[in-house]
C-alpha positions in Angstrom: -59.0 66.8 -26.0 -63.1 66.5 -26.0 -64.4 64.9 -23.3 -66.0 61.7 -25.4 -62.2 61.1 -26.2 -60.3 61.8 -22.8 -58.6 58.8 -21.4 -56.7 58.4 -18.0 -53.4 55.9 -18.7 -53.4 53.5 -16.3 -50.2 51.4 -14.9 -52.0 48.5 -13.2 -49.1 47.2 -11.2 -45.6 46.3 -11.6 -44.5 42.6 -11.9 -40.9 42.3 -10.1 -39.6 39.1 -11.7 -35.5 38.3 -11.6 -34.9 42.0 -11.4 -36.8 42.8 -14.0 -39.6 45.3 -13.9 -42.8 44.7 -16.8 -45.4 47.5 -16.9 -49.0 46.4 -18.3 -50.9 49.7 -19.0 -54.8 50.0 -19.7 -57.1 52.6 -20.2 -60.2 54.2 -18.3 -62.5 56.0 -21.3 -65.5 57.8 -21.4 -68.1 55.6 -21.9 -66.5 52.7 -19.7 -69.5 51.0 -17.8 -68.3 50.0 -14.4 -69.8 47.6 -12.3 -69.2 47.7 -8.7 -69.9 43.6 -7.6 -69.3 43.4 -3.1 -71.4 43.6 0.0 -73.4 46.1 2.0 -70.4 48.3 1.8 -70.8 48.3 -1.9 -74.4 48.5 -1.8 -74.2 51.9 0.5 -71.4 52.9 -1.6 -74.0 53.2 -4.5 -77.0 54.8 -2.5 -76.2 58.2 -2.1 -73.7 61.1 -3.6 -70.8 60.2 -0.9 -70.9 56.9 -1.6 -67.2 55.5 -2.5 -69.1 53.9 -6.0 -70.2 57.2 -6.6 -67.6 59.1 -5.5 -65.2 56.9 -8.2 -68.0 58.0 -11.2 -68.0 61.9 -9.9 -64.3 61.7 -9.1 -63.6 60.5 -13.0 -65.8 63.2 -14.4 -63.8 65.8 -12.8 -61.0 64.8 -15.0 -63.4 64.6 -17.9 -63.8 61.0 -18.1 -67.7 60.5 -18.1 -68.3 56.7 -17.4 -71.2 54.4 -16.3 -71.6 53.0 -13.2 -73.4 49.3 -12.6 -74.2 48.6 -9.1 -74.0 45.0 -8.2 -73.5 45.0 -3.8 -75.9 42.8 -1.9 -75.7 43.2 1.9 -74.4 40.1 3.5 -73.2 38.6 0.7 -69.9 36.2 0.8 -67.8 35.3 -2.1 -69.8 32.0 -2.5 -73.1 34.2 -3.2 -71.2 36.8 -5.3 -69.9 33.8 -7.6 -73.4 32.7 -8.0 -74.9 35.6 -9.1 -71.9 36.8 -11.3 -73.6 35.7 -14.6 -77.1 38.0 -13.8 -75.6 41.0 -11.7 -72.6 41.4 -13.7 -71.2 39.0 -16.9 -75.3 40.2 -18.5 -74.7 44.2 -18.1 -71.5 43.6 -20.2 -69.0 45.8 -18.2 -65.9 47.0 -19.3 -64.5 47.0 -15.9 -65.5 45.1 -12.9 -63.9 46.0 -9.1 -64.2 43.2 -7.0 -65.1 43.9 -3.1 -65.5 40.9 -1.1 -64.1 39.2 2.4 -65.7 41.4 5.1 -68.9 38.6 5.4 -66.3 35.5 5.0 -64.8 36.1 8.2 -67.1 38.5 10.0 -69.7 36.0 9.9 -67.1 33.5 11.9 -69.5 29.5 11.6 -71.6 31.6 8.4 -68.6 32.6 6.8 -66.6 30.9 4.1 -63.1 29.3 5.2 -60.1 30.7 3.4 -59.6 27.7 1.0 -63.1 27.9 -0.1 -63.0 31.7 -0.6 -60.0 31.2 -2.7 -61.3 28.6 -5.2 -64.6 31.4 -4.7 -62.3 34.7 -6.0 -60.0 33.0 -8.2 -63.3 31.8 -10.2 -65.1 34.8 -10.1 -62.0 36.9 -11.8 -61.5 33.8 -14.1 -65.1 34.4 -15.7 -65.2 37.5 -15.4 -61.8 37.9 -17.4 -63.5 35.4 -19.8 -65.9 37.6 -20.3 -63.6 40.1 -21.7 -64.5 42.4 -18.5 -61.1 43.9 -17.1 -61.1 43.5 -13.2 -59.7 45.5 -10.1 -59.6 43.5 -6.9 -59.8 45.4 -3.6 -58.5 44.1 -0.4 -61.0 43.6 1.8 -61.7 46.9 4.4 -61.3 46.7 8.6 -63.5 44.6 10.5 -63.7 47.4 13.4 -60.8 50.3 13.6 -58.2 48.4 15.0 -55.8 46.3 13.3 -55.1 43.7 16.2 -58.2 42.1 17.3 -59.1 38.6 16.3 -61.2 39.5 12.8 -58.6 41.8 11.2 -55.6 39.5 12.7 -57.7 36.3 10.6 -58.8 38.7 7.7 -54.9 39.4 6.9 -54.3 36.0 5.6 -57.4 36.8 2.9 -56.3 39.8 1.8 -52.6 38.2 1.1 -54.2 36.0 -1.2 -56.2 39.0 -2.8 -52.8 40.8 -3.6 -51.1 37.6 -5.1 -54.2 36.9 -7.1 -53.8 40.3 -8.6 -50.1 40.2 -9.8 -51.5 36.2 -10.9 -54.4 37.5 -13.1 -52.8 40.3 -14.0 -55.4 42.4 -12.4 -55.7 46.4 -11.1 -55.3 46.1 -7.4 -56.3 48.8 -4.9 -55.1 48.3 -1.4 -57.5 49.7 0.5 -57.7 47.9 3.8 -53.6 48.9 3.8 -55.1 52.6 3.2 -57.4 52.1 5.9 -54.7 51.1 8.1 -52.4 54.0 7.6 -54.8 56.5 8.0 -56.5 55.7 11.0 -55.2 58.4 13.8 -53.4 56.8 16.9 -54.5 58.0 20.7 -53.0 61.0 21.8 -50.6 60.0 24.6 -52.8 60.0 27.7 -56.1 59.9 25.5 -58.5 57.5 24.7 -58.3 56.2 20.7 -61.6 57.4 18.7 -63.3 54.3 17.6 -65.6 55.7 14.8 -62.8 57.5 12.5 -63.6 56.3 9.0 -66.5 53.7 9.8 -70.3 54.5 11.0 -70.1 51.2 12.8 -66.9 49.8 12.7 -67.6 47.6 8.9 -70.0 50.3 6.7 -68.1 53.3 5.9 -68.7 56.7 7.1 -68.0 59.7 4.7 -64.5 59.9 5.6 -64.2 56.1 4.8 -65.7 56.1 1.5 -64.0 59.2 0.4 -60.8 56.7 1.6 -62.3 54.1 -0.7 -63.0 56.7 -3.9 -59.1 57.7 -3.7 -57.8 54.2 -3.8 -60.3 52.8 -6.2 -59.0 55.8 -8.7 -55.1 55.5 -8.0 -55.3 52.2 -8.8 -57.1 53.2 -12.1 -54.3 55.5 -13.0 -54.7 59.0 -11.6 -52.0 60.7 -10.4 -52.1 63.5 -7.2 -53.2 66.3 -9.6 -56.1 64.2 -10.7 -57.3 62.9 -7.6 -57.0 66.5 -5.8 -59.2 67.3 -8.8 -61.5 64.9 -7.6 -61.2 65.6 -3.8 -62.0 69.5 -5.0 -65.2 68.4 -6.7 -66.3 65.7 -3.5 -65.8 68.3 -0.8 -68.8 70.7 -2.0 -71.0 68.8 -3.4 -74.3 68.4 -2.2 -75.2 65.6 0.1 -72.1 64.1 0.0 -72.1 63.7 4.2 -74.5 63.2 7.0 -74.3 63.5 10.6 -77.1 61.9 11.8 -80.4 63.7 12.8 -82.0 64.3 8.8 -78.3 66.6 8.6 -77.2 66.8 5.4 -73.6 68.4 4.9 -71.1 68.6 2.5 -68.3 66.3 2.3 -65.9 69.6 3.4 -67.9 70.8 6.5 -67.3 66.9 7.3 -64.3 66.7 7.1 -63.6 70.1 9.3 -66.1 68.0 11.9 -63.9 65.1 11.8 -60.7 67.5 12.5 -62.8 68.7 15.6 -63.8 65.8 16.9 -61.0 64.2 16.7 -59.1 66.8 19.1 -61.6 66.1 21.7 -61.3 62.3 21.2 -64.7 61.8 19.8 -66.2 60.3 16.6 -67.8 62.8 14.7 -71.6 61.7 15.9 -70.4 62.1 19.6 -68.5 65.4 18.7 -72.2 66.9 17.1 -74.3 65.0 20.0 -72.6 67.0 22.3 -72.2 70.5 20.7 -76.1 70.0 19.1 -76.9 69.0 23.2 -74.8 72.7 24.5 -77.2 74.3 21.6 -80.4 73.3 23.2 -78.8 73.8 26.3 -78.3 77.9 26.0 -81.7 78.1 23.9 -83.7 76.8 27.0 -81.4 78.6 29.3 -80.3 81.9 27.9 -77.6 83.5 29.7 -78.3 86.4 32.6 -76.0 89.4 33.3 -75.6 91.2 36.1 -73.3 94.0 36.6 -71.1 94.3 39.7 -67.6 95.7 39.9 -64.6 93.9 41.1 -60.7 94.9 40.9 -61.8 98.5 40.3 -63.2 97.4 36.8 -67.0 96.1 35.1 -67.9 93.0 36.6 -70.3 90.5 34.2 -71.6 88.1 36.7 -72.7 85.2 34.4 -75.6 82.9 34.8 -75.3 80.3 31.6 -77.7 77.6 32.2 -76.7 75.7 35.3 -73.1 77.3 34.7 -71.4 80.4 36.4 -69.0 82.6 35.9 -67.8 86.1 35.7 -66.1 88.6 33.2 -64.3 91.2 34.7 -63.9 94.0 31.4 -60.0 95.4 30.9 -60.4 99.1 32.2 -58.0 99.9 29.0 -57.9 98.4 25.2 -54.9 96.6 24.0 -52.2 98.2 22.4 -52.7 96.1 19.6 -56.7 95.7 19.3 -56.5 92.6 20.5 -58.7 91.1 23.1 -56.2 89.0 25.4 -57.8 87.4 28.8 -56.7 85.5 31.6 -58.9 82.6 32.6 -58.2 82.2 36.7 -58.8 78.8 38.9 -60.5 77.9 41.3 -62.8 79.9 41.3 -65.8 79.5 44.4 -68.1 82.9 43.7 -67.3 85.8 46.7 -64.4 83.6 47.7 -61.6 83.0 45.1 -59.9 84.9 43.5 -59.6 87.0 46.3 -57.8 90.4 47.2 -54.5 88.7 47.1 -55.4 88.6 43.2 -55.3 92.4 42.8 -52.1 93.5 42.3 -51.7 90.9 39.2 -55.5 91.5 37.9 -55.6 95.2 37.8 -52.4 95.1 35.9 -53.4 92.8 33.4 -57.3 94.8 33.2 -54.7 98.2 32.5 -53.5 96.8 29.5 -55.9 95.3 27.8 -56.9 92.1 29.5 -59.9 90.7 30.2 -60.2 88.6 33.7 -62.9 85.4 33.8 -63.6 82.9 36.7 -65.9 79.7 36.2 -67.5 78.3 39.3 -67.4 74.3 39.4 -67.0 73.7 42.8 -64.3 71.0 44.4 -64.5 69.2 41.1 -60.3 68.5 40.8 -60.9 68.6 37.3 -63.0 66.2 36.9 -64.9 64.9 33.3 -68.0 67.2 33.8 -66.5 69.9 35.0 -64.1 70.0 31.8 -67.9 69.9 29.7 -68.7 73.0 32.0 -65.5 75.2 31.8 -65.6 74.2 27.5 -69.6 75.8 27.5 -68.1 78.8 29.1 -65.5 79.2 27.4 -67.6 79.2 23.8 -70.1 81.8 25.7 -67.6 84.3 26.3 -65.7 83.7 22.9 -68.9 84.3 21.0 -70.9 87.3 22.8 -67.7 89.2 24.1 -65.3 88.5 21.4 -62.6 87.4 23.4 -59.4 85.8 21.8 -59.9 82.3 21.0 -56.7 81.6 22.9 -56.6 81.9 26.7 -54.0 82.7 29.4 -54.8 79.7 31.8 -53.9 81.3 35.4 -54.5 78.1 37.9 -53.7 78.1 41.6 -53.2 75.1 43.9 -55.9 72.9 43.0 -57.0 74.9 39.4 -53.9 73.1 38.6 -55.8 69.8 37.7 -58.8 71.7 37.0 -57.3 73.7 34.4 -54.6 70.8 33.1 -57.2 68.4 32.7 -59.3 70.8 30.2 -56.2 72.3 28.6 -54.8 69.1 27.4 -58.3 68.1 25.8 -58.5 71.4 24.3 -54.7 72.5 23.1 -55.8 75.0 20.5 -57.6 77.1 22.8 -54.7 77.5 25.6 -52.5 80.3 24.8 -49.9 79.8 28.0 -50.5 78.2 31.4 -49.4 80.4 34.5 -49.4 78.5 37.6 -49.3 79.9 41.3 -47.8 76.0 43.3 -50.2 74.3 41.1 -51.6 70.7 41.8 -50.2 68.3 39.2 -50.2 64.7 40.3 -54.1 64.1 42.2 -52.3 61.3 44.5 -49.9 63.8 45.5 -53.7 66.4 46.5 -56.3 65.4 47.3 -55.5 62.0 47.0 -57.2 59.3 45.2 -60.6 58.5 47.5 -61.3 62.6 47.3 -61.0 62.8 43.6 -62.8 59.7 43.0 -65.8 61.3 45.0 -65.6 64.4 42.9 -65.4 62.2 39.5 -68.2 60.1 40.2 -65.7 57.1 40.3 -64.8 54.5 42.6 -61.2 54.3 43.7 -60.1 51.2 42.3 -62.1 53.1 38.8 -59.8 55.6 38.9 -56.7 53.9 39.9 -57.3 51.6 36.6 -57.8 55.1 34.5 -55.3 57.3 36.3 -53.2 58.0 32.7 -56.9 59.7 31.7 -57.5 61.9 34.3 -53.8 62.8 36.3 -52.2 65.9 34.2 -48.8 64.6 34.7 -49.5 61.9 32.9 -51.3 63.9 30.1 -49.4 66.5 28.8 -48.3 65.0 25.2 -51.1 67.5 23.4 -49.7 70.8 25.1 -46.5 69.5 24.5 -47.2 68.8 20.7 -48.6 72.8 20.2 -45.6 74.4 21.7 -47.8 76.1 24.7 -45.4 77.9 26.7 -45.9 77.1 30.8 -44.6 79.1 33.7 -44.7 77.4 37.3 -44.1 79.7 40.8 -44.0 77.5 43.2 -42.1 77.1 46.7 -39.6 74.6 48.0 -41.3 74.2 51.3 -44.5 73.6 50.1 -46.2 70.7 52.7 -49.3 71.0 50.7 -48.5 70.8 47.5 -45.0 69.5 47.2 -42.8 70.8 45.0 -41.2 67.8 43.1 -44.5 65.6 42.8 -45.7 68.5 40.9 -44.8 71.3 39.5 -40.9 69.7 39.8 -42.3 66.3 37.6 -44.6 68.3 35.5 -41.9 70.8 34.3 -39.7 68.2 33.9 -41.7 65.8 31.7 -42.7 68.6 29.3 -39.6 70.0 28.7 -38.9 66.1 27.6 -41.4 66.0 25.8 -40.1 69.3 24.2 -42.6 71.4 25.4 -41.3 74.9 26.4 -41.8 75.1 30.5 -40.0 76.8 33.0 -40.4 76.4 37.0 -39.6 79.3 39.0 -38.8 78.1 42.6 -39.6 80.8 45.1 -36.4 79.4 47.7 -37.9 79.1 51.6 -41.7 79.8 50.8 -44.3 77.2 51.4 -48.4 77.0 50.4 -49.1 80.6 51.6 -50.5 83.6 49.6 -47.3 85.8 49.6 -46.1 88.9 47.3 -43.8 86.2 45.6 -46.5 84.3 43.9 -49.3 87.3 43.7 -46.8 90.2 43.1 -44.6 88.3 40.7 -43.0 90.8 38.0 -42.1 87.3 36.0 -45.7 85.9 36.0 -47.5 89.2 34.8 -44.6 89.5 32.0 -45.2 86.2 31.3 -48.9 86.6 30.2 -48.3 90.4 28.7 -46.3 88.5 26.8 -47.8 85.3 25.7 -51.7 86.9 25.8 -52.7 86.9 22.1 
């Protein structure tokens, strides 16, 4: 079939009426002209190639159908200002379709808006004339008033949209759900996380590429495609030029976007936090360039690291691995000449032997706090990038590493290969207590009291959980220091819940001391051999 004669069948909705079900089909052709009538959403969604109004056009010429698009948004307009200027922006271009985007402004505006009964004589003439017209319409629920469905504009916007969808099945009109679309595929918190705001919206109202792309696939489902057709159209939005921005003059494709948006998203950012941060590490190493110096430790090379304001140390496996593979174990705390100490050695110049590289980051008393998560993340990208190590790490944290290294592991999931703890802290009232941490964090108490769930790793584990990182406690039954139940006790115990895999090893009549049953531990260097990737 040539393209000029291509047509997309289209089942506009299904009419349930004493049991009976009547199907009304129409047809989307080539040479359809399309006018797009709404607000500033509309308006954006016809200024630029990622646009939703443009995305519908380029998303129909994928499957051949080569139709004209009228743009007809005003920003700020209501339903009362849209009816007015039907008869110039619209009825005059003589469309053969018309969508019909309106209801973010009624109620968003609250005393300026337009009361529900108004804004349903409003709709219910604007379809009327249009339909008069001879124009076919498709109505579109009206999109989130901010990314969550329960405060007081989406809870008063429902009862406008309910009208929208009877209208439809009244008139007889194509009806794409897409603030029900916008719903559903807005991602939850993470348990223990804060909930991204910016997910589909630049602002919370005007879409970002995500959200128009959301718009685009409604828009054509409700003219007919099927799933073949629309990832047709996905296939021909994701490369094309210009299609996202990220702020800054950035142009990107609607793909790279969208692989952003997967990033951020696991760090519990919106995509312009996620590239303020990683564009701010940039600058960062360009004004501070990393310095080596070469020392050895555990009878192997010793990179001490000077990144910035951030350092570290690489100690180089004396031996490859078996396998090619370049496994390492990340240690903490680490406080430069002072831990890991020689206690470490038996364990380190086993793991160096076969193929292991050994790395320390030096962020003082810090108990895991936010900025020291920021610092360990910039050291770990360093070493990933210039030494090649595996993108997965052995985390190896004793006593207090335990919220150091819980606190970035569960923020970073995909990076942790296994956790190997030595009596690890778990529960920060349990050590230091809250007044010490709060210090460290910046906080006051009664701060971090109210925000505990964000920052205490027993409280946080649902990521690790969720990616199957395997976890191996040691830790000892008379531990005064650390006790064993309000840590690694509760901490094994909750993840296994929450089906993570995690084991606890109790070393029976051993307290807080460094003894060959934690540092000499046959189980904890198997455990990595066998876990390092």
């Amino acid at each position: 079939m040539s393209p000029g004669r291509a047509l997309v069948r289209v089942f506009t909705f299904c009419v349930l009426t004493g049991g009976l079900v009547q199907e009304v089909q129409a047809q989307v052709k080539t040479g359809d002209r399309i006018a797009f009538l709404g607000d500033s959403i509309t308006e954006g969604g016809a200024s630029h190639p990622g646009g939703y109004v443009q995305l519908v056009i380029s998303g129909l010429a994928a499957n051949d159908v080569e139709a004209e698009w009228i743009p007809a948004g005003i920003s700020g307009h209501k339903s009362d200002q849209m009816l007015e200027r039907l008869d110039r922006d619209v009825i005059s271009k003589k469309p053969t379709w018309m969508t019909l985007s309106c209801g973010v402004n009624d109620v968003w505006h609250g005393a300026n808006g337009v009361p529900l009964d108004a804004y349903q004589k409003n709709i219910r003439a604007i379809v009327e004339k249009a339909q008069a017209a001879g124009i076919q319409v498709m109505i579109l629920t009206s999109t989130m008033i901010g990314e969550d469905a329960q405060n007081e504009n989406n809870v008063k916007l429902a009862s406008y949209n309910a009208f929208l969808r009877q209208l439809a099945a009244e008139k007889k009109c194509l009806l794409a759900d897409l603030n029900a679309d916008m719903q559903a595929a807005i991602r939850p918190a993470a348990a223990g996380g804060k909930q991204v705001e910016l997910q589909l919206t630049s602002d919370g109202v005007h879409m970002g590429p995500l959200g128009d792309r959301l718009m685009a696939r409604g828009i054509l489902r409700a003219f007919g495609l099927g799933e073949s057709q629309l990832q047709k159209a996905n296939e021909a939005w994701l490369d094309a030029p210009g299609t996202a921005g990220v702020g800054a003059g950035l142009s990107l494709t609607l793909r790279q976007y969208e692989q952003l948006a997967a990033l951020a998203l696991r760090q519990g950012m919106s995509v312009g936090e996620f590239v303020s941060a990683e564009f701010g590490k940039t600058i960062e190493d360009l004004l501070s360039p990393a310095s080596v110096q070469e020392t050895t430790r555990y009878g192997s090379r010793c990179l001490e690291l000077q990144i910035g304001d951030v350092q570290g140390f690489v100690i180089l496996p004396t031996a490859p691995a078996a396998d090619g593979s370049k496994p390492w174990v990340w240690y903490a705390p680490s406080y430069w000449k002072e831990y890991p100490n020689e206690r470490m050695n038996w364990l380190f110049t086993r793991l160096l032997q076969r193929g292991f590289a050994v790395c320390g980051t030096s962020v003082g008393d810090s108990f895991g706090s936010p900025q020291s998560r920021k610092i360990y993340s910039r050291f770990y990208e360093h070493v990933v990038k210039e030494y090649g190590l595996s993108p997965q790490v052995c985390l190896l944290p004793q006593s207090r590493g335990g919220l150091m290294w819980y606190n970035w592991a569960v923020e970073n999931p995909e990076k942790v290969a296994c956790i190997g703890g030595i009596y690890p802290v778990c529960d920060l009232t349990s050590y230091p207590g809250l007044a010490a941490t709060a210090a460290a964090y910046g906080m006051t108490e009664a701060a971090l009291s109210a925000q505990l769930a964000q920052h205490n790793p027993i409280d946080r584990l649902a990521p690790l959980a969720q990616a199957k990182v395997p976890i191996l406690h040691l830790h000892g039954d008379k531990d005064e220091v650390v006790p064993l139940e309000r840590n690694s006790g509760l901490l094994i115990r909750r993840y296994q819940a929450l089906g993570g895999p995690g084991e606890l090893s109790v070393i029976r009549g051993k307290g807080h001391a460094e003894l060959p049953e934690f540092f000499e531990s046959e189980k904890l260097l198997a455990f990595f051999l066998r876990q390092g990737k």
